[in-house]
LODREN-278390 format. One line per field, with one value per atom (N, C-alpha, C, O, CB): residue number from 1; atom name; x, z, y. Coordinates in Angstrom, 1 decimal. Each point is the difference from the previous one (the first is absolute). Glycine has a CB too. Layout:
<nodes>
pos (NUM_...) .
site (CA_...) .
X (X_...) .
Z (Z_...) .
Y (Y_...) .
</nodes>
This chain:
<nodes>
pos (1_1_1_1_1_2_2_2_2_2_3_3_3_3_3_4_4_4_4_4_5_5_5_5_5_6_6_6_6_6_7_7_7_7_7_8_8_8_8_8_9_9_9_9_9_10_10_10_10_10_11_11_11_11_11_12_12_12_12_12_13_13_13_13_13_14_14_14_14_14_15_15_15_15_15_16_16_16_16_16_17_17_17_17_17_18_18_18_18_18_19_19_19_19_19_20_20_20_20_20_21_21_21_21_21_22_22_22_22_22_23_23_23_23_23_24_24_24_24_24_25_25_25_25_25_26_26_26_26_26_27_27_27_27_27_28_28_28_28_28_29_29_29_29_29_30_30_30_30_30_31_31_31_31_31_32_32_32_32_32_33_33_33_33_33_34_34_34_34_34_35_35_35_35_35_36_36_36_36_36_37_37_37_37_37_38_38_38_38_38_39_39_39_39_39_40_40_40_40_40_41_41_41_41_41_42_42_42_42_42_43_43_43_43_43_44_44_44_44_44_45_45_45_45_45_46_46_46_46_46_47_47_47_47_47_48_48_48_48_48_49_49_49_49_49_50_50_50_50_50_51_51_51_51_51_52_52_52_52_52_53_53_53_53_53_54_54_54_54_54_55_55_55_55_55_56_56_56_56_56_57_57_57_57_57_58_58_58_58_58_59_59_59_59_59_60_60_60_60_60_61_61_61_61_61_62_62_62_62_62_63_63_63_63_63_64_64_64_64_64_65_65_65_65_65_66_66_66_66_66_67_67_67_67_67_68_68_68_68_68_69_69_69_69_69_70_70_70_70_70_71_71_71_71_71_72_72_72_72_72_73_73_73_73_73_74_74_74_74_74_75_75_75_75_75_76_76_76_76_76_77_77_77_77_77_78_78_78_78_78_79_79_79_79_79_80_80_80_80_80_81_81_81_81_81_82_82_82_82_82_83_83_83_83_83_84_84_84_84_84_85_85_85_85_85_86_86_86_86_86_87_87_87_87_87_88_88_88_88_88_89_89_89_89_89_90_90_90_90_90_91_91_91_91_91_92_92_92_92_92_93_93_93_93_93_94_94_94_94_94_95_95_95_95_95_96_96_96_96_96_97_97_97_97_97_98_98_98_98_98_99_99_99_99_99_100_100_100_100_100_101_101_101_101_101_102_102_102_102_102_103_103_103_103_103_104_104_104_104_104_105_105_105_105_105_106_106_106_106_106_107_107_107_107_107_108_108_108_108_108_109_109_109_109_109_110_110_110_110_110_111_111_111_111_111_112_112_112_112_112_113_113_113_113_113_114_114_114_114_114_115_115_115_115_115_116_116_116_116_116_117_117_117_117_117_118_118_118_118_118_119_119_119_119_119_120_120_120_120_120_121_121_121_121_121_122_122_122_122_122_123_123_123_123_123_124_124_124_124_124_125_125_125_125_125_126_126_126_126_126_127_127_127_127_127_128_128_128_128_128_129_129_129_129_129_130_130_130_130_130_131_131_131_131_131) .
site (N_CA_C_O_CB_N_CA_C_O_CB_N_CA_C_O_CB_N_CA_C_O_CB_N_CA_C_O_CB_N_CA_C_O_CB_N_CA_C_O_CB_N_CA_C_O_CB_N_CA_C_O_CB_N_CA_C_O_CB_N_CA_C_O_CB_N_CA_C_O_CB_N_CA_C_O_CB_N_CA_C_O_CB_N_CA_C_O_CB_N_CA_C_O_CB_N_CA_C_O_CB_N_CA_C_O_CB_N_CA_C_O_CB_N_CA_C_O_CB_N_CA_C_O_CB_N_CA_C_O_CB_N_CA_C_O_CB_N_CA_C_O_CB_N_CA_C_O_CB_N_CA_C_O_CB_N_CA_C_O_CB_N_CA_C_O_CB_N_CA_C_O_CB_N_CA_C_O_CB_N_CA_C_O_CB_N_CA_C_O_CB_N_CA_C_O_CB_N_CA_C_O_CB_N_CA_C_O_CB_N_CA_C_O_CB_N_CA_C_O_CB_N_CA_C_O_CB_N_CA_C_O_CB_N_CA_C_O_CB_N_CA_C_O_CB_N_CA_C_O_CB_N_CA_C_O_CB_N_CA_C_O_CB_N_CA_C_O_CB_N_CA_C_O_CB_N_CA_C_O_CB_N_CA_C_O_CB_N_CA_C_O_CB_N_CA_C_O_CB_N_CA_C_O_CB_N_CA_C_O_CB_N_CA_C_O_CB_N_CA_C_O_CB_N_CA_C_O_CB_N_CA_C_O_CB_N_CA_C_O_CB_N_CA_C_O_CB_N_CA_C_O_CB_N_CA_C_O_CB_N_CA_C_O_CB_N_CA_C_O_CB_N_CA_C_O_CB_N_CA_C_O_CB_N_CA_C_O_CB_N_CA_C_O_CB_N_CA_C_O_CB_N_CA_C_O_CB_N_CA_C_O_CB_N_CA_C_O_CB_N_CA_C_O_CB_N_CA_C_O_CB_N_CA_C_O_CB_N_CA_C_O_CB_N_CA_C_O_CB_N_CA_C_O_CB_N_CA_C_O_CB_N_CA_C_O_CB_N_CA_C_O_CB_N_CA_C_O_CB_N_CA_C_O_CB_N_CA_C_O_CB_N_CA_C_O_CB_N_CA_C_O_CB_N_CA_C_O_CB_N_CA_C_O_CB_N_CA_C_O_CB_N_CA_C_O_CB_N_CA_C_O_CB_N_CA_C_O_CB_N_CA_C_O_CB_N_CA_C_O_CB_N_CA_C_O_CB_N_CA_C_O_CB_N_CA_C_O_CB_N_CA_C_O_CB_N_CA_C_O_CB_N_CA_C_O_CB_N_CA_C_O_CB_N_CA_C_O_CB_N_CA_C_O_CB_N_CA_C_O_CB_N_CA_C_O_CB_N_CA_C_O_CB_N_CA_C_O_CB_N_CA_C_O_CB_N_CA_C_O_CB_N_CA_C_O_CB_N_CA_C_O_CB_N_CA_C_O_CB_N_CA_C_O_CB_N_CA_C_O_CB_N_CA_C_O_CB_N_CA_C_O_CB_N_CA_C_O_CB_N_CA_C_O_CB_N_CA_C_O_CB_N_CA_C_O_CB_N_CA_C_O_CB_N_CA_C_O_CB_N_CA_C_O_CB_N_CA_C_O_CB_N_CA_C_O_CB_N_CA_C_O_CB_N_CA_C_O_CB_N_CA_C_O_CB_N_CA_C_O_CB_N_CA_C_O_CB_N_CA_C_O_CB_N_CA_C_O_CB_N_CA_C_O_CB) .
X (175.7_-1.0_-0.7_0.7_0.6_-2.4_-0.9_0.6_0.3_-3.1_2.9_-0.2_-0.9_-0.9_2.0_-1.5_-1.4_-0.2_-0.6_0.6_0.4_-0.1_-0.2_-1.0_2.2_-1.1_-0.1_-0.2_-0.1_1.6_-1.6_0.2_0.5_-0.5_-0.8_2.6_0.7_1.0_0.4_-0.6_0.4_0.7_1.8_0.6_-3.3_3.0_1.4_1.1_-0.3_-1.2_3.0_0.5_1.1_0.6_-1.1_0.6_0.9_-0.7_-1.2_2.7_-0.7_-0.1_0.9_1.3_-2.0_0.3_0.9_0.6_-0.6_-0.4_2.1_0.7_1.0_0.4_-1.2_1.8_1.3_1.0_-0.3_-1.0_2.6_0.8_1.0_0.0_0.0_0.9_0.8_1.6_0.4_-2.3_2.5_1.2_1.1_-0.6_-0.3_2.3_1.0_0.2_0.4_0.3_-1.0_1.0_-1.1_0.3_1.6_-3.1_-1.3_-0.8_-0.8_1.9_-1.3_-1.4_-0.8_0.5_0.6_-1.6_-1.5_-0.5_-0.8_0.1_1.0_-0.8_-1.2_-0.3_2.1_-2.8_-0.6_0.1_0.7_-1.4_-0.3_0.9_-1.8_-0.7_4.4_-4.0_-1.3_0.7_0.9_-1.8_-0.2_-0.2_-0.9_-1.2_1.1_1.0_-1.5_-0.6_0.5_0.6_-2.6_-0.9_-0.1_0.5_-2.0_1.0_0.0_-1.7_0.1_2.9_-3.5_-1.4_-0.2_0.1_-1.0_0.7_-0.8_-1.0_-0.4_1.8_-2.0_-1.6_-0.5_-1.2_1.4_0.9_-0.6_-0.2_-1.0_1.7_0.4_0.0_-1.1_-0.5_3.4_-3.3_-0.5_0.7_-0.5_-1.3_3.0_1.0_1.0_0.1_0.2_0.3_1.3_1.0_-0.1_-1.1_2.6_1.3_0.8_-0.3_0.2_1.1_1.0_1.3_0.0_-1.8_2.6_1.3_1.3_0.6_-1.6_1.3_0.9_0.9_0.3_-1.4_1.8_1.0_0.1_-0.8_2.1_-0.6_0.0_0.1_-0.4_1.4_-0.5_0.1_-1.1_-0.1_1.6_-2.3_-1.6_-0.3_0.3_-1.0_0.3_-0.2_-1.1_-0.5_1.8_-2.1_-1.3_0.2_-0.9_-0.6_3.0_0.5_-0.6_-1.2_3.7_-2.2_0.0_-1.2_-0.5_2.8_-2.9_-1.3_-0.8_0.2_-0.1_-1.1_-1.5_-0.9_0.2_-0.1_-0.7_-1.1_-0.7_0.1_-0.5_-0.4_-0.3_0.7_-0.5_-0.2_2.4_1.1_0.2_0.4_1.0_-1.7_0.6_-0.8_0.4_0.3_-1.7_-1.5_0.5_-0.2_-2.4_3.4_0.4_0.8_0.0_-0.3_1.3_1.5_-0.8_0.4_2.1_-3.6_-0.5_-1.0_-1.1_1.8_-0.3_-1.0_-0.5_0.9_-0.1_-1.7_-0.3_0.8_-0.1_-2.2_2.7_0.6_-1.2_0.5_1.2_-2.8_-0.7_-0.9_-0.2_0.1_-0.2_-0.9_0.8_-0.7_-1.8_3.8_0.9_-0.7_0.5_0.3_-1.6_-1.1_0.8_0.6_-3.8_3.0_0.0_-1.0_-1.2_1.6_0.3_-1.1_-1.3_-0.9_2.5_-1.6_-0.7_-1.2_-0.1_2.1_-2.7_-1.5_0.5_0.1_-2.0_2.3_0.8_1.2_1.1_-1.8_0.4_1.9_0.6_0.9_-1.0_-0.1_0.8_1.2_-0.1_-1.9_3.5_1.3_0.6_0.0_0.2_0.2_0.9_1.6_0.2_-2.5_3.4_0.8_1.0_-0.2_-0.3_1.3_0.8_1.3_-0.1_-1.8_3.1_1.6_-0.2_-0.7_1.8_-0.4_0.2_1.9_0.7_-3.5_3.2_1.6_0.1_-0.7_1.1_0.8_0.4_1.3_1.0_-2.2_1.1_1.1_1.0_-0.4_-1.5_2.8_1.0_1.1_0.7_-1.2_0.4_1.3_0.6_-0.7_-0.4_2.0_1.1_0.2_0.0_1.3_-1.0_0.4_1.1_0.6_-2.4_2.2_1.4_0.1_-1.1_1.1_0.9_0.7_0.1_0.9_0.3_-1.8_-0.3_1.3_0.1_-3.1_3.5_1.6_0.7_1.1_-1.1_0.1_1.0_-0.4_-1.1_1.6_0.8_-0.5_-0.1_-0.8_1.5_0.4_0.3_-0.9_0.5_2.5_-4.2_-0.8_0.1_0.6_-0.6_-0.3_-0.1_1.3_0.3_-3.1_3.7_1.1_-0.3_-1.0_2.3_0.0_-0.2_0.3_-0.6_1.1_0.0_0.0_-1.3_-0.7_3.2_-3.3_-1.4_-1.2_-1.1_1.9_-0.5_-1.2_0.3_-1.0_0.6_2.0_0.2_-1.1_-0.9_3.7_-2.5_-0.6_-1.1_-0.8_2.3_-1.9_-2.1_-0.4_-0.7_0.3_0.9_-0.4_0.2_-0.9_1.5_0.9_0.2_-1.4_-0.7_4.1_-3.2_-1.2_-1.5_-0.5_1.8_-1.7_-1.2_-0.2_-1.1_0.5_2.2_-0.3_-0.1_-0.5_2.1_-0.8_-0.2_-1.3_-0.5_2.2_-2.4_-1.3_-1.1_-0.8_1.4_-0.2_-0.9_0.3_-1.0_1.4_0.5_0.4_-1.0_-0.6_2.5_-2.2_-1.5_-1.0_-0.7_1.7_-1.4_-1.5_-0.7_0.8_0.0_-1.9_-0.9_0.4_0.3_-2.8_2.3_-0.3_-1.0_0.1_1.0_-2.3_-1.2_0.4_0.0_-2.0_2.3_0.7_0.8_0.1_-0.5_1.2_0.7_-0.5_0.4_0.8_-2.1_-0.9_-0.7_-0.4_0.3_-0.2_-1.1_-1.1_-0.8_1.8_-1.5_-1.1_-0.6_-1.0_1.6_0.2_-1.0_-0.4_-0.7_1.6_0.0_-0.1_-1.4_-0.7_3.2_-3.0_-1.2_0.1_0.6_-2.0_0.7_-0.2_-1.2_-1.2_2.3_-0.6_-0.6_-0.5_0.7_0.4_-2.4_-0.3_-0.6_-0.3_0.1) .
Z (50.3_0.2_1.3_0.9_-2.2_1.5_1.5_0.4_-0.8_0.3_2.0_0.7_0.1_0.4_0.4_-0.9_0.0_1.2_-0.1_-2.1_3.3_1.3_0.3_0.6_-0.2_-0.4_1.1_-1.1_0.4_1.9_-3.5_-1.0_-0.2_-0.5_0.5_0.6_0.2_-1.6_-0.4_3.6_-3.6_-1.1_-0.2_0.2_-1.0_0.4_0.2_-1.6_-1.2_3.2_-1.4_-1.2_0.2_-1.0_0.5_1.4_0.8_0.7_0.4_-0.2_0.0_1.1_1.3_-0.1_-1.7_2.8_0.9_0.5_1.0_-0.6_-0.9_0.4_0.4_0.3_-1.6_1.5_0.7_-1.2_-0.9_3.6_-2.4_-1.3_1.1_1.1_-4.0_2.9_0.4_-0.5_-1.1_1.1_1.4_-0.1_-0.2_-0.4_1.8_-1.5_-0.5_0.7_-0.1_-1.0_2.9_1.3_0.2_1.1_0.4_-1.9_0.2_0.8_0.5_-0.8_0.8_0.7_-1.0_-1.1_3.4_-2.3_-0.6_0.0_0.8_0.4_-1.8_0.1_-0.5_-1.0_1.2_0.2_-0.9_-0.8_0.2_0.9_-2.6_-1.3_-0.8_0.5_-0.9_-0.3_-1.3_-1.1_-0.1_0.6_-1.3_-1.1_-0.9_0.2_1.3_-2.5_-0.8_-0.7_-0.4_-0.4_0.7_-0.9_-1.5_-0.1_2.3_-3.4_-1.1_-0.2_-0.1_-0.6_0.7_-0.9_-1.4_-0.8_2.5_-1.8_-1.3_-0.3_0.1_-0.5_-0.1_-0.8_-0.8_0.0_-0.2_-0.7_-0.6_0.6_-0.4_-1.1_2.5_0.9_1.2_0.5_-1.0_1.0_0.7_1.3_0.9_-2.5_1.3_1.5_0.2_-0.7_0.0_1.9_0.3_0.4_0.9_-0.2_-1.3_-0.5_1.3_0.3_-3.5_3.7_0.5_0.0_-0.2_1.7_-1.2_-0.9_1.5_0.4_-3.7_3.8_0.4_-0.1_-1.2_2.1_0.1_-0.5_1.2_0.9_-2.3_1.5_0.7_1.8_0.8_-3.3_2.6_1.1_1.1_1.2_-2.9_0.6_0.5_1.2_-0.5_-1.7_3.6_0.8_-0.1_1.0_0.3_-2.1_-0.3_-1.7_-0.6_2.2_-1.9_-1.5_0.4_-0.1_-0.7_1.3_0.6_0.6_-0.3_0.7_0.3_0.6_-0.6_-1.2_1.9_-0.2_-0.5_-0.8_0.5_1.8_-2.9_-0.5_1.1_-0.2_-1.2_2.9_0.9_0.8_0.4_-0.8_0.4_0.9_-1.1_0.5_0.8_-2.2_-0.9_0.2_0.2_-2.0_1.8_0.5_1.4_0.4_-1.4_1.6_1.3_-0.4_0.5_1.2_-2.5_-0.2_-1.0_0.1_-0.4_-0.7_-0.4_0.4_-0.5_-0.5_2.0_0.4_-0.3_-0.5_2.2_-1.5_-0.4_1.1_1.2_-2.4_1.0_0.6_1.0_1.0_-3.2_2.1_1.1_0.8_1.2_-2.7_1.0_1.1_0.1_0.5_-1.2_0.2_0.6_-0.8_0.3_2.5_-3.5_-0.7_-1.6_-0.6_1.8_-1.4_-1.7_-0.6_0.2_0.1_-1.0_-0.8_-0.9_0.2_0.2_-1.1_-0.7_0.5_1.2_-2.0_0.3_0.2_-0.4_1.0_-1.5_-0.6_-0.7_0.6_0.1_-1.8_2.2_0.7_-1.0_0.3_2.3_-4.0_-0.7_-0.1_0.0_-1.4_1.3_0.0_-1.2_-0.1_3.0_-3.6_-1.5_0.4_0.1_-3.2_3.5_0.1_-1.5_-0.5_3.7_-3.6_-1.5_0.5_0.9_-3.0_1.8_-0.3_-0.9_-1.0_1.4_-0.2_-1.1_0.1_1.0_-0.8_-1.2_-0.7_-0.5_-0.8_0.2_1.2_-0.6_-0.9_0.4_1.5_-2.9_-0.9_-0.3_0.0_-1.6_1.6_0.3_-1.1_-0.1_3.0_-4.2_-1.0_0.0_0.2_-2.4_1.9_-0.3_-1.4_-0.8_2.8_-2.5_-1.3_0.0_1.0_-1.7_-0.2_-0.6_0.6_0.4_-2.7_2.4_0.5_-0.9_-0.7_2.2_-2.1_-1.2_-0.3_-0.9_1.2_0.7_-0.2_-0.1_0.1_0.8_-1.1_-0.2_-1.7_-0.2_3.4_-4.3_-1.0_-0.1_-0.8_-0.1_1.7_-0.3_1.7_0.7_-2.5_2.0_1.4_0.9_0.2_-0.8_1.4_1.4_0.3_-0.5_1.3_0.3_0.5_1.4_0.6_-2.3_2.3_1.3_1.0_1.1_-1.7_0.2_0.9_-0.6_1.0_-0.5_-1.4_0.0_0.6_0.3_-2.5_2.4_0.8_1.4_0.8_-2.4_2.2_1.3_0.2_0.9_-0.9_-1.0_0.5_-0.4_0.8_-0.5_-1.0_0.2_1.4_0.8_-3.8_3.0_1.6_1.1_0.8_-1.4_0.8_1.2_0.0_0.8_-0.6_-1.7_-0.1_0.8_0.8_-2.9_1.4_0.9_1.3_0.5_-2.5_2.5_1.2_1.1_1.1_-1.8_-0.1_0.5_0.1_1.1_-2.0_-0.3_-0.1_1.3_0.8_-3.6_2.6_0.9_1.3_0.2_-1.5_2.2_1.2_0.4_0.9_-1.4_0.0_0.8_-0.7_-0.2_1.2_-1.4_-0.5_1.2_0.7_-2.8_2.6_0.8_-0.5_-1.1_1.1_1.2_-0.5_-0.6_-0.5_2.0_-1.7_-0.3_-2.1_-1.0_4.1_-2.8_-1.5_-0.8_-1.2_1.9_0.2_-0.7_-0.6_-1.1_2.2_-0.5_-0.5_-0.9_-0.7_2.2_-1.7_-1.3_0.4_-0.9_-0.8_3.1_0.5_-0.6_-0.6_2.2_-1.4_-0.6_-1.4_-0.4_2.2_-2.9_-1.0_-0.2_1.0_-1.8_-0.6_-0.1_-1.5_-1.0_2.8_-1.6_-0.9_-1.2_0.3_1.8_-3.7_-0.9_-0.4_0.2_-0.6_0.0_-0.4_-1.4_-0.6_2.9) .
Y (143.6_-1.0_0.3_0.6_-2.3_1.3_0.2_-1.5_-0.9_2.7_-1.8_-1.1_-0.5_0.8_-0.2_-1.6_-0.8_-0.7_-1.1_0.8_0.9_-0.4_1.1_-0.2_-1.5_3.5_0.8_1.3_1.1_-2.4_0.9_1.3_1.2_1.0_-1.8_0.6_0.9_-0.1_-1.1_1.1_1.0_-0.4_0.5_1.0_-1.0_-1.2_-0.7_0.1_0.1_-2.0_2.0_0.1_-1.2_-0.5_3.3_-3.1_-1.0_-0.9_0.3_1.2_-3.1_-0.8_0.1_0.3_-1.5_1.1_-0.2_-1.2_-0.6_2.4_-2.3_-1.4_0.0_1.2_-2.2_-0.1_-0.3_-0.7_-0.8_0.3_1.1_-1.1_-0.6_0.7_1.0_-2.6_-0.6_0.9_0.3_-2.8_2.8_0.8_-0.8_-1.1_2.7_-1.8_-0.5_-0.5_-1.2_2.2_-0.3_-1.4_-0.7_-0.6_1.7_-1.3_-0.9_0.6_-0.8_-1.3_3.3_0.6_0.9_-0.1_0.3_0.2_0.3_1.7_0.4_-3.0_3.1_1.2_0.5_-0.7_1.0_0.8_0.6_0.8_1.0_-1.6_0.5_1.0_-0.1_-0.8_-0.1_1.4_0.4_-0.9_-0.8_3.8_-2.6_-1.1_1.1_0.3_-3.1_3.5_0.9_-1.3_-1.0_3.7_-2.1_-0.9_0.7_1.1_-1.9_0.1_0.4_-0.7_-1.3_1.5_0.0_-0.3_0.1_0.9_-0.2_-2.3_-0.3_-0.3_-1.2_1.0_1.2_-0.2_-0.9_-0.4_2.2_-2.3_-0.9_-1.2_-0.7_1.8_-1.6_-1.4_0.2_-1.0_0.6_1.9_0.3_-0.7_-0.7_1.3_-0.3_-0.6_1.5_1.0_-4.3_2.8_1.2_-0.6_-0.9_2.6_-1.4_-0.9_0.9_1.1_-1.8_0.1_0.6_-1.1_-1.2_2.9_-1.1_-0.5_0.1_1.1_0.2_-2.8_-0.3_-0.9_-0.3_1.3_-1.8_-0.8_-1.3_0.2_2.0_-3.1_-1.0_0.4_-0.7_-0.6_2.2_1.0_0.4_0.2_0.4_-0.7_0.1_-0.7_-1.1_1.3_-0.4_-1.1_-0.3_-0.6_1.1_-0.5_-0.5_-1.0_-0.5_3.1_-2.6_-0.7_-1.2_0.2_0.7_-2.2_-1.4_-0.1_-1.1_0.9_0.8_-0.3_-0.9_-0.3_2.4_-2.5_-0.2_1.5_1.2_-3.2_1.8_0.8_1.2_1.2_-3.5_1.3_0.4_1.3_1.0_-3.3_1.5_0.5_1.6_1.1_-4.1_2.8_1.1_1.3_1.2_-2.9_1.3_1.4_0.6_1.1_-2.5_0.3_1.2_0.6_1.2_-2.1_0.7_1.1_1.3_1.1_-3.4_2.1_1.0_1.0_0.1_-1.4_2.2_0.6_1.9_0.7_-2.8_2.5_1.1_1.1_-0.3_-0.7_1.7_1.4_0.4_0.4_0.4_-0.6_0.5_-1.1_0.1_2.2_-3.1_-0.9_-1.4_-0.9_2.1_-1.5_-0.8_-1.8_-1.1_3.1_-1.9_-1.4_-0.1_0.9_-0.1_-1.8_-0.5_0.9_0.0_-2.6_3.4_0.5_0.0_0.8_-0.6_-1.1_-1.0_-0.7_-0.1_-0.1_-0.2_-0.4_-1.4_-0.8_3.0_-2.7_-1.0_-0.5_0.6_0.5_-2.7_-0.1_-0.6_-0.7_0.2_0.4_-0.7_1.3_1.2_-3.1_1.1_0.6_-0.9_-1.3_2.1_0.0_-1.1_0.7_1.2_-1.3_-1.0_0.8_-0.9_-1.1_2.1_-0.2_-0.3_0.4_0.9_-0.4_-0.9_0.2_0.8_-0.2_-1.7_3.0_0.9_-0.1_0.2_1.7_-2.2_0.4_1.1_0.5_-2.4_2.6_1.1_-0.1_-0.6_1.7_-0.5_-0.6_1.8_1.1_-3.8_2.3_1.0_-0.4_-1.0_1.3_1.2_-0.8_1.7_1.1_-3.8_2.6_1.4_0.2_-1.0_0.6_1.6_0.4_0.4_0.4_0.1_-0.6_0.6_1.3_0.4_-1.6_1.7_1.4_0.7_-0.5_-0.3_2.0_0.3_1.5_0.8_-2.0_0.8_0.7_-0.7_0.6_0.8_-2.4_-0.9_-0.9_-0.4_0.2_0.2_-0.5_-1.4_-0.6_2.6_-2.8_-1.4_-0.8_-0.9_1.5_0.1_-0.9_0.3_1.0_-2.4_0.9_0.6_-0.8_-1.1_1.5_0.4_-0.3_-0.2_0.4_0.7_-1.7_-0.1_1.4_0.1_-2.6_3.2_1.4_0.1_-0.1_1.4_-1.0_0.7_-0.8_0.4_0.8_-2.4_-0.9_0.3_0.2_-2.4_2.2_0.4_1.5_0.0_-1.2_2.5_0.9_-0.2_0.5_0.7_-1.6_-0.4_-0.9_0.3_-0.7_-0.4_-0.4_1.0_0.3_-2.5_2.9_0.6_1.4_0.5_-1.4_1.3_0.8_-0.2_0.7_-0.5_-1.5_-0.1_-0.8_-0.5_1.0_-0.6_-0.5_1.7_0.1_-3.1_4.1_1.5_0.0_0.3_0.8_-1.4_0.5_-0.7_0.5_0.0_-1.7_-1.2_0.8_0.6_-3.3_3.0_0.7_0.6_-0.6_0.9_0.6_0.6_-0.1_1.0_0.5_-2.8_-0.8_-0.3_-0.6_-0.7_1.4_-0.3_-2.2_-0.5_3.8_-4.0_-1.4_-0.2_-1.1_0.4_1.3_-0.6_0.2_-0.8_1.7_0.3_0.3_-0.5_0.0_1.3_-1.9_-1.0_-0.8_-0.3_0.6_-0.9_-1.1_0.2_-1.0_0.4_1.7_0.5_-0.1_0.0_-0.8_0.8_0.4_0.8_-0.1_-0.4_1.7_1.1_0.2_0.9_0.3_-2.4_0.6_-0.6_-0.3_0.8_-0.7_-0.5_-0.8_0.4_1.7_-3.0_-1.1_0.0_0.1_-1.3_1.2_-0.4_-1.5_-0.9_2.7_-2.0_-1.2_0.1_-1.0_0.3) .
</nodes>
């Protein structure tokens, strides 16, 4: 997307999410554009420090990577809860269901894997969303 403040063109926002002991860092936000809504979606979580705000307060946590502005010409901001729903399957080595040693090693598995996930990834920042 171009910035509609400085036209520099952008793949990310630059915002802040709220860390675990309660300070604040900075981290991106990929954008996804949709054509048909003629809007651009990006996808976080209550963490966000711009979650609770006002409308107003929210355009400051969203800013462009090169000229530090709300991108947008438009200050309307729709923000929505998104749920993520999380179910497990059967263990498909196992004939009588998933057992409890095979759910132990599916978790410890992707708690290996989670280990060296960037945080933003965890979140699914980077993945990108169907509508």
């Amino acid at each position: 997307m171009i910035c509609e403040k400085c036209g520099a063109l952008i793949t990310s926002i630059k915002t802040s999410r709220f860390a675990f002991d309660g300070s604040d860092f900075d981290t991106v936000l990929k954008i996804e554009e949709d054509d048909h809504y003629n809007a651009v979606i990006m996808e976080t979580d209550r963490e966000w420090t711009g979650y609770e705000l006002s409308e107003r307060e929210m355009r400051d946590r969203l800013l462009c990577p090169y000229c530090k502005q709300f991108p947008f010409a438009n200050d309307e901001i729709q923000i929505y809860d998104v749920v993520r729903i999380v179910c497990f399957k059967r263990d498909q080595t196992e004939k009588g269901g998933v057992t409890a040693e095979s759910a132990i090693k599916a978790v410890q598995e992707a708690a290996h894997e989670l280990k060296d996930t960037p945080p933003d990834d965890l979140l699914g920042i980077g993945s990108t969303m169907q509508f």
